[in-house]
Residue frames as a rotation matrix with the C-alpha (Angstrom) as fourth column:
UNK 1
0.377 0.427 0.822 1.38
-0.312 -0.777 0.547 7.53
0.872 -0.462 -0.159 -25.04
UNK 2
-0.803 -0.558 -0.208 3.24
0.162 0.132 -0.978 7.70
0.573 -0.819 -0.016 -21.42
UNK 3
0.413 0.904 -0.110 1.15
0.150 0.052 0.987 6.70
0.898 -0.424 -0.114 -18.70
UNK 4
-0.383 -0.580 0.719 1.92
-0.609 -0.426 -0.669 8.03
0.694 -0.694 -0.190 -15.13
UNK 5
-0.460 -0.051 -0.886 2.41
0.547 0.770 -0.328 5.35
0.699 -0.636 -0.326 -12.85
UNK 6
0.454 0.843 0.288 -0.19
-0.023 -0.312 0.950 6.36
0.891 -0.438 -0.122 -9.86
UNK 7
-0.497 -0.752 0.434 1.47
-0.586 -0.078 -0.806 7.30
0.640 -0.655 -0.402 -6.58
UNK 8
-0.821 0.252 -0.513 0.42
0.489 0.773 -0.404 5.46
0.295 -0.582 -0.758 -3.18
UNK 9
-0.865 0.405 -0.294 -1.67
0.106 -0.426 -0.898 8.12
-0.490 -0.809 0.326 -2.04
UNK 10
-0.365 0.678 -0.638 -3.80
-0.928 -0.214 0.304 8.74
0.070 0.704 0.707 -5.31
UNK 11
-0.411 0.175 -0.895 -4.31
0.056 0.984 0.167 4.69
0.910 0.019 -0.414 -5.41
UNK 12
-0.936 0.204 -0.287 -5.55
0.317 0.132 -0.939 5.03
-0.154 -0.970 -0.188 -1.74
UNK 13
-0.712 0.436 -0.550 -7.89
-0.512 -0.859 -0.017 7.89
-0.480 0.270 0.835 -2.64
UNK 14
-0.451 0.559 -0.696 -9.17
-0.744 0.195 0.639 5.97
0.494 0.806 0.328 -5.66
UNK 15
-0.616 0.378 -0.691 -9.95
0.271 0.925 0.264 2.72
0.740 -0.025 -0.672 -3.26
UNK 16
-0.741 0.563 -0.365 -11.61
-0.035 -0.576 -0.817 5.02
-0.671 -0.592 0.446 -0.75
UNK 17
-0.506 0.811 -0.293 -13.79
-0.782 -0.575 -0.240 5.76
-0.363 0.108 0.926 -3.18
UNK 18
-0.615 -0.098 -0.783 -14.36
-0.320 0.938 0.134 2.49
0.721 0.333 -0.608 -4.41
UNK 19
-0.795 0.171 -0.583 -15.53
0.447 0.813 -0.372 1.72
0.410 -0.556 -0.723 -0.99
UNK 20
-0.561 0.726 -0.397 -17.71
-0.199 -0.584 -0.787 4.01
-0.803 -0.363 0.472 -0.18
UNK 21
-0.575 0.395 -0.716 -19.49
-0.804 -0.436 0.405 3.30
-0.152 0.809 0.568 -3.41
UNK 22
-0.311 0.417 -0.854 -19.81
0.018 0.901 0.433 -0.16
0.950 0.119 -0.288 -3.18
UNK 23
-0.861 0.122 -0.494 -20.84
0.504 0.074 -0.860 1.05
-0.069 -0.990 -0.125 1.15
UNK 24
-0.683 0.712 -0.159 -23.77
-0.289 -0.465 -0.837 2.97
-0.670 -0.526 0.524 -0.29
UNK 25
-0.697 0.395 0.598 -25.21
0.322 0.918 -0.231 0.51
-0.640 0.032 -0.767 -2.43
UNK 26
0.389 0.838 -0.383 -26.56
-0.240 -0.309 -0.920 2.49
-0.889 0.450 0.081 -5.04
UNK 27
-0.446 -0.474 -0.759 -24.27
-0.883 0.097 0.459 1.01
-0.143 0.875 -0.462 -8.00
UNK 28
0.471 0.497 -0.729 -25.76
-0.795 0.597 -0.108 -1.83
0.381 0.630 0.676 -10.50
UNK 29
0.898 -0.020 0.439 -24.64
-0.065 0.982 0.178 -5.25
-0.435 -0.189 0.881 -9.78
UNK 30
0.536 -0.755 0.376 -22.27
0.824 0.373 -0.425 -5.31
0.181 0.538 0.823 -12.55
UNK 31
0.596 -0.372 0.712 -20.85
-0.024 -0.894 -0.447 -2.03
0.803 0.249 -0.541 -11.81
UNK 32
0.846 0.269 0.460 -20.59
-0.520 0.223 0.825 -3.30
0.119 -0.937 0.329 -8.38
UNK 33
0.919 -0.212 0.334 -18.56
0.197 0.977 0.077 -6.33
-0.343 -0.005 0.939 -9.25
UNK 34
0.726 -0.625 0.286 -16.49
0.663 0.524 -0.535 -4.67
0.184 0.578 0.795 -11.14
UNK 35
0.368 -0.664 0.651 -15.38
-0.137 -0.731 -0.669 -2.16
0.920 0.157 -0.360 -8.88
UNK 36
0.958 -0.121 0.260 -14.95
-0.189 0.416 0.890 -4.58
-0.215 -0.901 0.375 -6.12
UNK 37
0.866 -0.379 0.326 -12.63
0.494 0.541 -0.681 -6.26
0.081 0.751 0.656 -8.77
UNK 38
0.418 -0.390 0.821 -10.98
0.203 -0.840 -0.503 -3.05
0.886 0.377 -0.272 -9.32
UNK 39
0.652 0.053 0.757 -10.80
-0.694 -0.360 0.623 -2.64
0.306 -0.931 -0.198 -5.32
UNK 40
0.938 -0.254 0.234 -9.06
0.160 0.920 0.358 -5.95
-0.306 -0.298 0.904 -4.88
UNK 41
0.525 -0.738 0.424 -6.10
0.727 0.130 -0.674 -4.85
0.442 0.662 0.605 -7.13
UNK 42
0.271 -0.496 0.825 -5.68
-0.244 -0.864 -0.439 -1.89
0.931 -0.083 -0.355 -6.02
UNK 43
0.811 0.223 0.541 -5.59
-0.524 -0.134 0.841 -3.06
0.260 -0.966 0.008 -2.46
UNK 44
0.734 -0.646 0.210 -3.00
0.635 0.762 0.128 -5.73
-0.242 0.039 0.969 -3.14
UNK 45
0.402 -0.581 0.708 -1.29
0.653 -0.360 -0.666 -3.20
0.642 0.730 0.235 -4.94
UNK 46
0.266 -0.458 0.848 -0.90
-0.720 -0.680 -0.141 -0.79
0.641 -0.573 -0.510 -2.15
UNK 47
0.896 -0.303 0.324 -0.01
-0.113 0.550 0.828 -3.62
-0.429 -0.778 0.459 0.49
UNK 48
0.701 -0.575 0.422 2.91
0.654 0.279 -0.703 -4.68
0.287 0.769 0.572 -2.31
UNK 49
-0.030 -0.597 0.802 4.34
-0.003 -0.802 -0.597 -0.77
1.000 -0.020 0.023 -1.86
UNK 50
0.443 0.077 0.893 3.69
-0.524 -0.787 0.327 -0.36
0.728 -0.613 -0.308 1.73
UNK 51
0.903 -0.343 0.260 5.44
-0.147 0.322 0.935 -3.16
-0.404 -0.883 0.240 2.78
UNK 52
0.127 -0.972 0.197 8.45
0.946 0.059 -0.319 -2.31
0.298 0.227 0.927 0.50
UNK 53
0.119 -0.346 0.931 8.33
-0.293 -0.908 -0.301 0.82
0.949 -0.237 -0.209 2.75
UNK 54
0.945 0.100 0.310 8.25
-0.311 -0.014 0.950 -0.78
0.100 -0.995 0.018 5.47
UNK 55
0.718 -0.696 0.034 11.51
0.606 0.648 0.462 -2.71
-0.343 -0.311 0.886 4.91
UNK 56
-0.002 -0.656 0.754 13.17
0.485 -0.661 -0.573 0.24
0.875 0.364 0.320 3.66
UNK 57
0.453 0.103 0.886 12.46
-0.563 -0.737 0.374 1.97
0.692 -0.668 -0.276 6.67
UNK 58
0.985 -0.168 0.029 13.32
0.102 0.720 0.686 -1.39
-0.136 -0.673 0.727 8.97
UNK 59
0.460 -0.765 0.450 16.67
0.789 0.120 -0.602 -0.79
0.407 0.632 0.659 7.54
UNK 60
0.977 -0.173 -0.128 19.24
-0.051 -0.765 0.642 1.62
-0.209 -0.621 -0.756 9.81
UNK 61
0.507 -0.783 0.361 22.49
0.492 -0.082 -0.867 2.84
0.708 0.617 0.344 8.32
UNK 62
0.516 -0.439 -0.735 25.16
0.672 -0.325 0.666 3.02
-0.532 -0.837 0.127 11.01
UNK 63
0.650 -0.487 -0.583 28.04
-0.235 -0.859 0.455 5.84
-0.723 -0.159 -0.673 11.06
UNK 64
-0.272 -0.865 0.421 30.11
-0.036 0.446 0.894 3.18
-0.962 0.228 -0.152 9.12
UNK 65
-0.300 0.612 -0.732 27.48
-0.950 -0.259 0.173 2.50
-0.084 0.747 0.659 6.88
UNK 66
-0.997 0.071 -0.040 26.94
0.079 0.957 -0.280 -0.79
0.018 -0.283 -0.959 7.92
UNK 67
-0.112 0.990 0.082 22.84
-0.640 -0.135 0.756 -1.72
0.760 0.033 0.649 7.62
UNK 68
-0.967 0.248 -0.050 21.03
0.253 0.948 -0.192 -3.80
0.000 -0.199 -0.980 10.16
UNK 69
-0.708 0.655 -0.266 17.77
-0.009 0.369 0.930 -4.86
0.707 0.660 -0.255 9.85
UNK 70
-0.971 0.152 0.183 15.51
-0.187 -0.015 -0.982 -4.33
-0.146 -0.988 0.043 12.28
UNK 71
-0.666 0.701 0.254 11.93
0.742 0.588 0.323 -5.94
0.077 0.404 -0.912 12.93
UNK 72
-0.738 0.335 0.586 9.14
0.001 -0.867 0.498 -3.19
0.675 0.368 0.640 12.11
UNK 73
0.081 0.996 -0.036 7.10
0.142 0.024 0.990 -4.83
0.987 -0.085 -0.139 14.55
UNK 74
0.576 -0.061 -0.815 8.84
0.747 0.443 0.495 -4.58
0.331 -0.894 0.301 17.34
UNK 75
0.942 -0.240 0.235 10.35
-0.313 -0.879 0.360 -1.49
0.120 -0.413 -0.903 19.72
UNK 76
0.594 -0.794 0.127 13.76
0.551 0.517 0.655 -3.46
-0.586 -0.319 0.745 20.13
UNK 77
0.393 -0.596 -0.700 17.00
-0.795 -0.602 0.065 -1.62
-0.461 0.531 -0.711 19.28
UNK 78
0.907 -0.321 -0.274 18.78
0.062 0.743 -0.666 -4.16
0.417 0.587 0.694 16.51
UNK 79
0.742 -0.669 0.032 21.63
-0.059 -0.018 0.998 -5.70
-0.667 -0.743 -0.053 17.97
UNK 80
0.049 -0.664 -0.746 25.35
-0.998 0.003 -0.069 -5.86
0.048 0.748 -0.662 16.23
């Protein structure tokens, strides 16, 4: 059977809820635990994807096609 690889946004979605469940404190202990568990992965998992978008994006393809790298955190134009 082919599983479909969850996109970023659905994985977001799913740890929303996650938190809000484990924010209104009506789940068992063990249910608890194990969708913290569950919360932890996923969360790692979207950091993982969103900072291999970020360096795709950091990434500017001159006219030549030359790349430079540029820092995401910072408003600087990348120098040659």
């Amino acid at each position: 059977m082919v599983t479909k690889k969850n996109n970023f946004e659905e994985e977001l979605a799913k740890l929303q809820q996650i938190v809000a469940n484990l924010e209104n404190g009506n789940v068992a202990l063990e249910d608890a635990l194990d969708e913290f568990q569950t919360g932890v992965k996923l969360s790692r998992d979207l950091n993982q994807k969103l900072t291999a978008a970020e360096q795709t994006v950091a990434k500017l393809i001159e006219g030549d096609g030359s790349e430079h790298e540029i820092d995401p955190n910072s408003s600087a134009t990348p120098e040659e």
